[in-house]
N, C-alpha and C positions, 0 to 999 in steps of 0.2 A: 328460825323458820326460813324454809328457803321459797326465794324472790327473786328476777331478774334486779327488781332495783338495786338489793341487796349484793348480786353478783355484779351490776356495772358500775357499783362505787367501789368494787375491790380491784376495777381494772382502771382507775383515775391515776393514781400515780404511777408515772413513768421515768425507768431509767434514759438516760445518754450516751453518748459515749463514752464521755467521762468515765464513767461507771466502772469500764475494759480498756486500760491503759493498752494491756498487749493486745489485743482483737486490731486486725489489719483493717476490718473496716465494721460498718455496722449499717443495716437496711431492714425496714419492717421493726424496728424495734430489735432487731437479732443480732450480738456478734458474731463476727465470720475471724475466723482466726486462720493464720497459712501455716500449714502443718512445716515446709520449711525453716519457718520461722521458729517454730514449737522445738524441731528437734535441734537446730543451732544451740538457743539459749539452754538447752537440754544439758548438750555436748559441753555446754561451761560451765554445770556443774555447780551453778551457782542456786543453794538449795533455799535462800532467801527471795531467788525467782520464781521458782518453781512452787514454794508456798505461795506467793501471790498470786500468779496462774492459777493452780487450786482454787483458791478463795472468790475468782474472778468467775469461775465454773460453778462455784456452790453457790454464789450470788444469784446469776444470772438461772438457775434453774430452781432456786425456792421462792426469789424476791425479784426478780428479773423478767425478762420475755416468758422463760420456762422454756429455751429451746436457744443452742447456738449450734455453727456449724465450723467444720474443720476442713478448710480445702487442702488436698493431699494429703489427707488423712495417713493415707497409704503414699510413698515416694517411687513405688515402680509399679509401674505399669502390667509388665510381665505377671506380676505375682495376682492381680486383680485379674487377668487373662489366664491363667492355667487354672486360679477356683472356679470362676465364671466355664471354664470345661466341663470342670468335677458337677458344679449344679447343675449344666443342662444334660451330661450324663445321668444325673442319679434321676431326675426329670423324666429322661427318656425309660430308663429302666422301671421308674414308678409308673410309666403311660401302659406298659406292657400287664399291668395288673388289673383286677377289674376293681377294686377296693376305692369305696368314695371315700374322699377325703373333703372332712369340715372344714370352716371357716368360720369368721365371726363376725366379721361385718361386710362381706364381699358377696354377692350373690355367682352362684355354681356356673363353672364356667366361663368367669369375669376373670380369673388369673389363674396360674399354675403353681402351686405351692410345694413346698419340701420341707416336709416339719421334721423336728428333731436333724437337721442339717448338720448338727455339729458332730454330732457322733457317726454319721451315716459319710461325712468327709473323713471324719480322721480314719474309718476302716478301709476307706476306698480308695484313699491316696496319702500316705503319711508323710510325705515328702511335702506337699502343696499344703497343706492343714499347718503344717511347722510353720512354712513359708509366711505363710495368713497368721497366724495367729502369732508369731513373735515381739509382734510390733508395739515396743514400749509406748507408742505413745497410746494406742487403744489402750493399755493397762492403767497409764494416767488417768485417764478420760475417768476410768471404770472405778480404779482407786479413789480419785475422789470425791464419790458420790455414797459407794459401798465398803471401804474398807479395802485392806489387802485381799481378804478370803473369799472373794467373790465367786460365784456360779455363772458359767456366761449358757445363756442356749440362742442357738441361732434358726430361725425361719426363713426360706429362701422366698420371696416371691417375685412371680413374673407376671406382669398384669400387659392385656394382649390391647392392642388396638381396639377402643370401641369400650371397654370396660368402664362399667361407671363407678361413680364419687363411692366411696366406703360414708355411713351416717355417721357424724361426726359424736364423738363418745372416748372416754378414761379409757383407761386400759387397765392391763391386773395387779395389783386382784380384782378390789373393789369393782373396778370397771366391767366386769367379768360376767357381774352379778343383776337380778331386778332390785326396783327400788323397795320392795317391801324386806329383801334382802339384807337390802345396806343396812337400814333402818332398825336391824337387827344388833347391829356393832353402835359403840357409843362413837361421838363424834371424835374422840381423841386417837379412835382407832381406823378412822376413815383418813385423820392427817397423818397417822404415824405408817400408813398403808402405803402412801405415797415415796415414803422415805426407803422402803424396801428391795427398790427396783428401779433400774436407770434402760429406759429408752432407746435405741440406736439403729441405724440406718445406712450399709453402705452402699455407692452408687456401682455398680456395675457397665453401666454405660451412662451417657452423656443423659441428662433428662432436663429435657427442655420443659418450658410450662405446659404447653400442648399437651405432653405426655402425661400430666399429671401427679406429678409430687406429691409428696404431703399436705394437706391445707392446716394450716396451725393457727391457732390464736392466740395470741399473745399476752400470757399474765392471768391465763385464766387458770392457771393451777390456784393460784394466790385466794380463791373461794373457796372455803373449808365444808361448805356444802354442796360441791359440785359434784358429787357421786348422783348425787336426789337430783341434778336438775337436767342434764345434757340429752334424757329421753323428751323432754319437753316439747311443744311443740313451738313456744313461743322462743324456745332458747335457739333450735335448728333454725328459725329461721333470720336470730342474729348473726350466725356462727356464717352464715349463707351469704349473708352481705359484710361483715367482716373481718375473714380468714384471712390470712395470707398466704402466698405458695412461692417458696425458694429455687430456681432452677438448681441444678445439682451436675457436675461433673465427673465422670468415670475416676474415683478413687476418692471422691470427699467422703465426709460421714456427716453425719445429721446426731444429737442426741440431746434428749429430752424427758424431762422430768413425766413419768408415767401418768400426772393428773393435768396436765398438760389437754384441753378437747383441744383435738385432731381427729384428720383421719385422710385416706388417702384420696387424689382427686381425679379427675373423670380421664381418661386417656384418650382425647379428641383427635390423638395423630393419625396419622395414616399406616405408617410403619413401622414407630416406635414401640418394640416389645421391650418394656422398662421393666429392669428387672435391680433389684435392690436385694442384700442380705441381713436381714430383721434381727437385730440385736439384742434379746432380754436378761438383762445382768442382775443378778439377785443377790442381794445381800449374803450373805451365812446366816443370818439370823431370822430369813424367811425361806417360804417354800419355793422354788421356781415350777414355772408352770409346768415343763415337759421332763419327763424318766431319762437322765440321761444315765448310759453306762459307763462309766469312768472307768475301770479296771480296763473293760472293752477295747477302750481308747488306748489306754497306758499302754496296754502288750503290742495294738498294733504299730502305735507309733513310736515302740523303746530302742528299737533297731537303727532306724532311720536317725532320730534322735539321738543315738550313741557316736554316730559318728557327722553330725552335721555340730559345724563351727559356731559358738552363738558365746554374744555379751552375755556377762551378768544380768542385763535386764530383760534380751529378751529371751535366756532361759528361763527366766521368773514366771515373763509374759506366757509363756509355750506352757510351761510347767499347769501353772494354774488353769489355763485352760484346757488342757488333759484331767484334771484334778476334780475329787470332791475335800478342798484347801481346811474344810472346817473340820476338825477331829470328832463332833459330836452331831449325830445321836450315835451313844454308841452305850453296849450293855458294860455299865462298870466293876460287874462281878469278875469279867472276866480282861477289860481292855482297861485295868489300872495302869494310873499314867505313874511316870519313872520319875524322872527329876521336876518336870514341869508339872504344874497343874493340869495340861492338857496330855491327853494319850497321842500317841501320833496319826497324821494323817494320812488319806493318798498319797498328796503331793509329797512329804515328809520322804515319806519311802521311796518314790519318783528318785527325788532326788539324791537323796543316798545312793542308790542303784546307779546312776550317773556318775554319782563322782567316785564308786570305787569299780566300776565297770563291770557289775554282775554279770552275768551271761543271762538271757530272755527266762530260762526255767528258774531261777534261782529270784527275778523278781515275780514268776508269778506265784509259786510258792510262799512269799511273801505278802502278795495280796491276796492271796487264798486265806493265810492265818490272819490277815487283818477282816474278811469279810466273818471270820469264826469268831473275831473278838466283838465284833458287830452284833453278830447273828443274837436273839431275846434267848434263844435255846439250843 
């Protein structure tokens, strides 16, 4: 039965630091981890570090705060500044429509939004989208929450001076939904909901508290009935008196476990238009929220990509996020799989196409018969 009491005995035990050997520091109950540090211990390779990191992540976001952060996420600056171009480009070009655009916890007008950002970058600059999204260590982060096969979709938003608090509430699915909704799914599917979908946050400029960050609470995923409870009225007004709010840095990330109450907070500055890239990374084995066009992606950024220099990892990195990585759904009368048990994927063929240098018509020909082995008829 859900109950405050019920919920503030699930937030009694608390981690330490202890908890996050590698975390550079720890404040509000959250590790802060420094992405210099991340990608050093990276570069040595040592795959026995890199599973404890992992672990230190899956801790901290099912049993833990439910929320850490990474400063310098990103290690250049430049790269955070030519996307941050592309957003307020594609910004401007969406202001030129008369087409309203939703929201979900923000009231109209409180920010500037750019949904389905991810594909709407890689067509409009394939060069800048490579740049962004190679970055082994966001693939880390994303890996170990979801798997290798993960879907990323990205929301840009820009929340103007004067914009108030978002109500603080889940996010999707479940979060998505009313409570006679939830109520609908048994409770093993309200916790396994949460496991579908990893959080994320980058800063585009410096954001002070003023400006209004995130407000997070701490440990409050760890309530297996919190879908039923954050409409509440008694719950908003703990959530009021003890959120927390992390300043943020032009090129950290933020990320967090989707049952995670938050939500964004009031932007008191004067001149601060804080503008962040909303990160929703979905399992393979769940739906993600926005239609992306992967093919779309693939052809525009195959050129660019064919002759841009990249590690093993962050071709990986790039690949996948160009990519629909998971072979299935797919109709298997006609996309029977060859050696493996799985048919092949986007990415599958991404990369093929890469390493034996197809020319642009000969991969899209390629993903033309992959959308035919797809196709029900």
């Amino acid at each position: 039965m859900i109950s405050m009491s019920g919920f503030l005995a699930s937030l009694e035990q608390k981690k330490t630091s202890q908890n996050y050997p590698h975390a550079a520091d720890f404040e509000n109950h959250i590790p802060i981890y420094d992405g210099d540090q991340l990608r050093a211990l990276s570069a040595q390779g040592q795959s026995d570090t890199s599973a404890e990191i992992r672990a230190e992540w899956v801790d901290c976001w099912q049993h833990g705060a439910g929320v850490f952060i990474v400063r310098k996420l990103f290690d250049s600056m430049a790269t955070i500044d030519d996307a941050s171009q592309v957003f307020y480009d594609l910004m401007h070009e969406q202001n030129q429509s008369t087409h309203n655009l939703a929201d979900h916890f923000a009231a109209s007008g409180a920010n500037s939004r750019v949904w389905n950002c991810l594909e709407k970058m890689a067509v409009k600059d394939a060069k800048t989208f490579i740049n962004y999204y190679k970055n082994p260590l966001l693939a880390d982060i994303c890996t170990a929450w979801l798997g290798p096969d993960y879907q990323i979709t990205s929301q840009v938003n820009l929340v103007h001076p004067g914009g108030a608090a978002q109500q603080p509430h889940r996010d999707y699915h479940l979060g998505f939904t009313n409570d006679k909704e939830v109520q609908r799914y048994p409770l093993h599917v309200q916790v396994m909901s949460a496991m579908l979908t990893l959080q994320g946050a980058v800063a585009h400029i410096d954001m002070p508290v003023e400006s209004g960050p995130t407000q997070l609470l701490p440990y409050s995923q760890r309530y297996d009935l919190g879908y039923g409870l954050y409409h509440q009225p008694e719950f908003k007004a703990y959530f009021t008196q003890h959120a927390v709010q992390m300043p943020l840095k032009k090129g950290d990330g933020m990320f967090f476990n989707p049952a995670l109450m938050h939500g964004a907070g009031a932007n008191t500055s004067k001149d601060v238009q804080r503008m962040a890239n909303l990160l929703q990374i979905s399992s393979a084995f769940g739906k993600a929220m926005e239609s992306i066009d992967q093919q779309r992606m693939q052809l525009a950024c195959y050129e660019d990509l064919s002759k841009t220099k990249l590690s093993s990892e962050e071709l990986s990195a790039v690949a996948t996020a160009l990519s629909d990585s998971y072979p299935f759904s797919s109709n298997m009368d006609r996309d029977a799989p060859g050696v493996s048990l799985k048919p092949l994927s986007g990415r599958d063929i991404l990369l093929e196409a890469l390493e034996q240098q197809w020319p642009l018509q000969q991969l899209q020909e390629a993903l033309a018969a992959l959308s035919w082995r797809k196709a029900s008829h």
